[in-house]
C-alpha positions, 0 to 999 in steps of 0.5 A: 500500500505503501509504494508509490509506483502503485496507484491501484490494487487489482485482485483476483480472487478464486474462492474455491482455491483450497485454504482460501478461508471467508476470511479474505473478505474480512482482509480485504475489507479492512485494507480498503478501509485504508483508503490509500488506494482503490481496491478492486475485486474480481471473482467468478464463481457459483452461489459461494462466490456471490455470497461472499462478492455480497459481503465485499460490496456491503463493506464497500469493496468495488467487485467485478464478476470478469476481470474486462469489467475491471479494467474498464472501471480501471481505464474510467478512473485512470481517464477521470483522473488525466481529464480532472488534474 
């Protein structure tokens, strides 16, 4: 979060990866809460994936089910950025 060659956080998560526990939400969550930078999440998945997309919009992570949405939303704010500076 702290180095500035970064300016946004694209994650990928496959919640059906074995290990992976619900509690990535609650980290990814509290590292939004930083508000250093923007987080975005992708997922793709079944029922589990949207219930845990769910809780990760309700603590205000952006969440997109495929990564070219993403990238839009990403490409959006790189030109908000460049149009408003």
């Amino acid at each position: 979060m702290d180095d500035s060659n970064i300016d946004i956080i694209l994650l990928i998560v496959l919640y059906q990866t074995p290990l992976l526990s619900t509690a990535i939400v609650e980290i990814i969550s509290e590292y939004n809460d930083y508000q250093k930078k923007p987080i975005i999440v992708v997922s793709t998945g079944g029922q589990f994936t949207e219930v845990l997309r769910s809780a990760l919009a309700k603590n205000n992570v952006v969440t997109y089910t495929f990564p070219e949405e993403a990238v839009k939303a990403i490409a959006a704010l790189v030109e908000y950025y460049h149009v408003s500076s």
